[in-house]
N, C-alpha and C positions, 0 to 999 in steps of 0.2 A: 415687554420683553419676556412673560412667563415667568415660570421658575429660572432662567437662566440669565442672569442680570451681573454683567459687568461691573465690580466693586473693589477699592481698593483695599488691597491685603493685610491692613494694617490696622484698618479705621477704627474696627469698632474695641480693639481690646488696647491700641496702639495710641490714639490722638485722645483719647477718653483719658487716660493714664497721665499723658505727659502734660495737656491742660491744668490738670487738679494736683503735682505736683513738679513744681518747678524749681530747677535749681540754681542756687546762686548764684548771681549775675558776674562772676571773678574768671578769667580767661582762663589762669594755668588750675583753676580747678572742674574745666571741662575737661582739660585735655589729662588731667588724670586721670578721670571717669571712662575715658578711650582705653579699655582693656584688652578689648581686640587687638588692638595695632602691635601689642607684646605676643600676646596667648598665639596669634593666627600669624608670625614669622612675617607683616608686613613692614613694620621699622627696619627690619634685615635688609627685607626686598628691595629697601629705598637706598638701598648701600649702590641696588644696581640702575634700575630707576623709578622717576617718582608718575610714571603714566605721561611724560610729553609727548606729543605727536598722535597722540590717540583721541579720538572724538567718540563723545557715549549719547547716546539719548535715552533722557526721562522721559518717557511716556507716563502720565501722571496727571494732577490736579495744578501743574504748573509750579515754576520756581521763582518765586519772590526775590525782590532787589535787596539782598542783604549785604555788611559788610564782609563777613564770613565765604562769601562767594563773590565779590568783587574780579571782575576781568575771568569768572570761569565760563560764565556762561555767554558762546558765540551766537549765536540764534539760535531763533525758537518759531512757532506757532501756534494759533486755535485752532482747535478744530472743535471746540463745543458753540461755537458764538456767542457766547457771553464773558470774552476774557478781551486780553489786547491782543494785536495781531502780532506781538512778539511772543505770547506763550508767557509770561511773566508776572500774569496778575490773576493770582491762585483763584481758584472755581467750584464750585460743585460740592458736594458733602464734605470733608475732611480737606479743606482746602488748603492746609498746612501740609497736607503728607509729601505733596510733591517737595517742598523745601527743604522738608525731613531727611528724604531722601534722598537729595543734591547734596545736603553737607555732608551727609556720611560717603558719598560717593566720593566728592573733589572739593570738600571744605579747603579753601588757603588759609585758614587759620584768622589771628585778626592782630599778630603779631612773631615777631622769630619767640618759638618756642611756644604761642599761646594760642588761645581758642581751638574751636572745630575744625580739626583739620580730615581731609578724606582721605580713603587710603590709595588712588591716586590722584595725588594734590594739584599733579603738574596738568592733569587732562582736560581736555575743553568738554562742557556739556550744550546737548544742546536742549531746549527748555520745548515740549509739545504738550501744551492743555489737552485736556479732556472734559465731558462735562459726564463726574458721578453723581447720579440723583436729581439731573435738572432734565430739563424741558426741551433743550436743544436737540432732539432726534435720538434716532438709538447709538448709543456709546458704542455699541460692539461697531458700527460705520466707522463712525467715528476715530477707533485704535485700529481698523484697516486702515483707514488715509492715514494717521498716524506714521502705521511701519512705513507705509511708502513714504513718506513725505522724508521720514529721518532716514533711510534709503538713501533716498536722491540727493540730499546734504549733506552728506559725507558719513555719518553715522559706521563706528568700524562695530559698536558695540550698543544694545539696545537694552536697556534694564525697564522691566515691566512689573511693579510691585503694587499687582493686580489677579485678581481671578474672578471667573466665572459664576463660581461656585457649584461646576459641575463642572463631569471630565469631557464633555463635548463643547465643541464650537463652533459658530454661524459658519456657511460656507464663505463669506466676504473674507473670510479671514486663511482662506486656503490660498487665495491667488499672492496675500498678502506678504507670508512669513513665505512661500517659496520664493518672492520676488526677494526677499530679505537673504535667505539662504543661498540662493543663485546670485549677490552681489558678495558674496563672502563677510556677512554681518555674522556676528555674534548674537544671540536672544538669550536674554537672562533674565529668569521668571520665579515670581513667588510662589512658593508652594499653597500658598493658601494658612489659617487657623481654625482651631479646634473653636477658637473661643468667637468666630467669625459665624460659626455655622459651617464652617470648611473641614470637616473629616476627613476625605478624603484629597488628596490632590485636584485640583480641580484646571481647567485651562485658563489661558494658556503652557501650562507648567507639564499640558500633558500633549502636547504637540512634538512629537517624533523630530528629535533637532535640538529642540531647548534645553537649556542648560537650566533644570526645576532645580530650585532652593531650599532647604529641609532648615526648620530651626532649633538651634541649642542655649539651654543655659549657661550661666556662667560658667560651671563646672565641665563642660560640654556632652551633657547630656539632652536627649530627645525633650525639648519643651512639651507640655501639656496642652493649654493654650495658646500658646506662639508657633504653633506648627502644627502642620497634618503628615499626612503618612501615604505612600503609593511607589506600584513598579518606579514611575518615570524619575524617582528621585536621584540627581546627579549628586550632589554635596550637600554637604550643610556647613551652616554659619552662624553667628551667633544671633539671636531674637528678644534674647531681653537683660534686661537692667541697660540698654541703649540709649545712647542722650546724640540730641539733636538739635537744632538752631530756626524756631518758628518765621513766619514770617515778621512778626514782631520786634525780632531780635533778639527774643527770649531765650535761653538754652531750656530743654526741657528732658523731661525723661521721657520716652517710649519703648514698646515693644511689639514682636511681630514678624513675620519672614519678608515685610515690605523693608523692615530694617537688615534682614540676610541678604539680602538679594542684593542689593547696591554694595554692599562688602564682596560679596562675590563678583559682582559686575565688574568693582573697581580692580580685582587682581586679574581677574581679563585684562585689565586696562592697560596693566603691568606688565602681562605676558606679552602682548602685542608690542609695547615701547621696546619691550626687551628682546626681541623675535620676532621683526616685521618683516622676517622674508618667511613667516608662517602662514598657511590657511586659518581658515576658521576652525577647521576638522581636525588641525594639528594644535591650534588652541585650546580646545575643548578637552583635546588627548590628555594636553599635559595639566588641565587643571587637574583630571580625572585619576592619573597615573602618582601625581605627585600629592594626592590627600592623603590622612591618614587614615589607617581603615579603622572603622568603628562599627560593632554592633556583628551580626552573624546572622544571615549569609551577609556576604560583601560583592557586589553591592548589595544591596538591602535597602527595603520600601521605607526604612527610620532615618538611615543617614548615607542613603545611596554610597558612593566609593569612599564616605568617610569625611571626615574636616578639614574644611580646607587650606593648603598653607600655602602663604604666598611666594615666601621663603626660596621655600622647594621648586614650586612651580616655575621663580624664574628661572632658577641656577642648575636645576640638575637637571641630568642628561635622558634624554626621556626618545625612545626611538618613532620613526617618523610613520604616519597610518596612510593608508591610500581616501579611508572614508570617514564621516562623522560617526566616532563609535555611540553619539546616542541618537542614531538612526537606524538602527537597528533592532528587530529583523530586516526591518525594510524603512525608507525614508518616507518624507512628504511625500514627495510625488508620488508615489505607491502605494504609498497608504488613502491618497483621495482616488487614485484608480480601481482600488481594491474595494471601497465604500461608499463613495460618490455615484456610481453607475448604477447601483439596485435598481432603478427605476425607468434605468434608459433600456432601448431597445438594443442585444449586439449588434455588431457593422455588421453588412450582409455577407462580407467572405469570412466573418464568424459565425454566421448564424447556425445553426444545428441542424441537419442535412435530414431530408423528411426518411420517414421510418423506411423500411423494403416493403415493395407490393407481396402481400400474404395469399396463398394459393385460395381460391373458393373452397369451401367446405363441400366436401359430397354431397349429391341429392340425395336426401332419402326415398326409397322406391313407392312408400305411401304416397308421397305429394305429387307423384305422376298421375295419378288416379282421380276420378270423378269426384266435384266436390261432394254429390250428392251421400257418393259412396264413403269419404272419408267424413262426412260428418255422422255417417250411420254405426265405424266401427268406435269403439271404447278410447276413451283417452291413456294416455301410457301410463299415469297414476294408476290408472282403473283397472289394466291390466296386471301392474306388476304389484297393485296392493289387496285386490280382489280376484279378477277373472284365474291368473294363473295358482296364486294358492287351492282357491275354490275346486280347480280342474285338475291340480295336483291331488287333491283330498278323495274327487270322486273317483280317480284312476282308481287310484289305490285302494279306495273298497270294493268296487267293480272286480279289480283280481281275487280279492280277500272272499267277497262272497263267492266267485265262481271257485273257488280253491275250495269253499263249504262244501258246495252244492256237489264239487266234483268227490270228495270224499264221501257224504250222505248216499250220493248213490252206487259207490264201488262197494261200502256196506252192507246195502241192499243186496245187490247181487249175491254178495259172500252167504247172507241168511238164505236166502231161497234155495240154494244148492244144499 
C-alpha cells in the first residue's frame, strides 16, 4: 500500500496504554471514570433520549461478545477473511480497538447504574471487521465494501476510528462515501494522532462531508498525542484518560481520537433519536451550531466549531441549512470532478475549439529571386553587422575628403591671384 496504509487511530498510543494499565475490575468504579457523560451535557441529553431507533456502524477491528454489549449489537460482517462472518471476532493489529470503541459508543452497562455504559446506550450497532496489518488484501478495499455494506443494512450513522495517515485517498473509496452521503448516512471520523505518526489530519477525516474528530484532554484542551490538527476539523471530543471494556472483559484505560470519534458518533446517534424527521446535513448543522467554541479563529484547524455538547445539540433550537455545511466550498461529488479528471481527455463539446487560421506572412522580395543569386548576396547578420556600418564609415569619408580637397584647392586659387 506505500506510504498510505489504512490504520487504526488509536492503536498505537491507545491499546499500548490500556494493555499495561488496567483498571479494577468494580462496575460503579468504571462508570465513574465516564467523565464525559457529565463535562460533554450527554447524561442531560438522556433526559430526552438515549439513541433508540438509530443504527451506527463500527467499521473497525470488529466487536467482541461481551457482557457490556449484550443485545447492542444487530449485525455485522468480514470483510478482511480472517474473522467470523458476523464481524464479531476481533482481527488484525489492535484487535481490541473495535470493542473499545463499541462500548464507548452503545455500552448497556452490566447493571442499573453500573459498568460501561455508551453515550447512546439505546442504539443498535452494527459490527464490520476489517483486516489492519494482515494479509487479507488491501484494507483501503476492504473499508469501501465496508461503507457499502453498512449502507445497505441500515447504517443512519458510520463511525470510522481510522486513518490514512495521509490527507488523500484511493479512488475506491470516492464511489463509496458518495453512495454513503446520497443514502443520507452520517460519517464520523478520527482525526488521526500526533503520537501515531498523524500530524496532520489525515483521511478519511478529510473527505468533504465527514464529520473529522479533534482530541481533548481532560481539561478540554488540544491533546498533544491524542490528536492532530487540520482545515477539515468539525469538533472535538475527549481523547484521553478514556476507559473502555476489552475483549476480555477487562475494563482498561486508553487514549486517542479513535476514542473521540465514537463519543461524537454516539451524540449523532442522539440527534437523529431525537430529530428523525432530519437529514444528515441538518444533523451535522446542529452538532456544529450547538458546540462550544473553543480556540481562535472558530472554526479552527485545533478544535474546529468547538466541543461538543450533546445537551445542546438535542434541545436547542438551531435553524434549518438547505446543504451539508462541511461540504463546503464544494462537495464530493465535485470535488472528484474537480481532481479525478487531470488525466482524462474533455467530452468533445468541451474540448477547446482550434486556434483562428493566421494570415501568411509576406514574401520577402529576395526570395523571388535566383538561388544562384541570393546565395551570392550577404546574409542580413553581415549586412547589418558589417557591410552597412562599413559603407556608412566610407560615405562619410568620401565627403570629408572631398570637403578637403574642395577647400585645398579654392586656397590655391586665392594664392595665385
Amino acid at each position: 500500500m506505500g506510504a498510505r496504509r489504512a490504520v487504526a487511530a488509536g492503536i498505537a498510543v491507545g491499546i499500548a496504554l490500556a494493555l499495561a494499565v488496567a483498571a479494577p475490575a468494580r462496575a460503579d468504579f468504571i462508570r465513574d471514570k465516564q467523565y464525559w457523560l457529565d463535562d460533554y451535557g450527554i447524561t442531560r441529553a438522556w433526559n430526552t433520549t438515549r439513541g433508540a431507533g438509530v443504527t451506527v456502524a463500527v467499521i473497525d477491528s470488529g466487536i467482541a461478545q461481551i457482557p457490556e454489549l449484550a443485545g447492542a449489537v444487530r449485525g455485522g460482517i468480514d470483510e478482511s477473511g480472517f474473522g467470523s462472518p458476523d464481524g464479531r471476532t476481533p482481527v488484525g493489529d489492535g484487535a481490541a480497538h473495535g470493542t473499545l470503541v463499541g462500548t464507548i459508543l452503545a455500552g448497556r452497562g452490566s447493571g442499573p447504574g453500573d459498568g460501561m455504559i455508551g453515550v447512546a446506550p439505546e442504539a443498535d450497532l452494527l459490527s464490520v471487521s476489517v483486516g489492519f496489518g494482515t494479509d487479507g488484501g488491501d484494507v483501503e478495499d476492504q473499508i469501501a465494501r465496508a461503507v457499502r455494506w453498512a449502507v445497505d443494512n441500515g447504517a443512519d450513522v458510520i463511525n470510522m476510528s481510522l486513518t490514512t495517515n495521509t490527507r488523500d485517498w484511493p479512488e475506491s473509496w470516492d464511489d463509496a462515501f458518495l453512495y454513503a452521503f446520497e443514502k443520507d448516512v452520517v460519517v464520523v471520523a478520527a482525526a488521526g494522532n500526533r503520537g501515531s505518526g498523524t500530524t496532520e489530519v489525515g483521511a478519511p477525516a478529510t473527505i468533504p462531508g465527514v464529520v473529522a474528530v479533534a482530541g481533548v484532554d481532560r481539561d478540554g484542551d488540544a491533546s498533544f498525542d491524542a490528536s492532530s490538527q487540520g482545515i477539515t476539523i468539525a469538533v472535538a471530543a475527549p481523547s484521553e484518560e478514556l476507559v473502555g471494556v476489552e475483549p476480555g472483559g477487562d475494563p482498561v484505560y486508553w487514549s486517542g481520537t479513535s476514542g473521540a470519534a465514537p463519543i461524537v458518533a454516539g451524540v449523532v446517534a442522539l440527534i437523529r433519536s431525537a430529530h428523525p424527521e432530519l437529514d444528515a446535513a441538518n444533523v451535522i448543522n446542529r452538532l456544529l451550531r450547538t458546540a462550544t467554541p473553543k480556540g481562535d479563529p472558530v472554526p479552527g484547524p485545533i478544535y474546529g466549531h468547538g466541543l461538543v455538547d450533546a445537551a445542546a445539540a438535542v434541545t436547542a433550537d438551531v435553524p434549518l441549512v438547505d446543504a451539508n455545511p462541511l461540504a463546503m466550498p464544494y462537495d464530493l461529488a465535485e470535488w472528484v470532478e474537480l481532481y479525478r479528471q487531470g488525466d482524462a481527455a474533455p467530452p468533445v463539446d468541451q474540448a477547446e475549439e482550434p486556434p483562428p487560421a493566421r494570415a501568411a506572412p509576406p514574401v520577402d522580395p529576395v526570395d523571388r529571386l535566383p538561388d544562384w543569386l541570393r546565395r551570392a548576396l550577404p546574409k542580413t547578420t553581415v549586412l547589418a553587422d558589417v557591410v552597412i556600418p562599413v559603407g556608412v564609415l566610407l560615405g562619410f569619408g568620401l565627403l570629408l575628403s572631398g570637403a578637403v580637397l574642395g577647400a585645398v584647392r579654392s586656397a590655391g586659387r586665392r594664392a595665385g591671384r
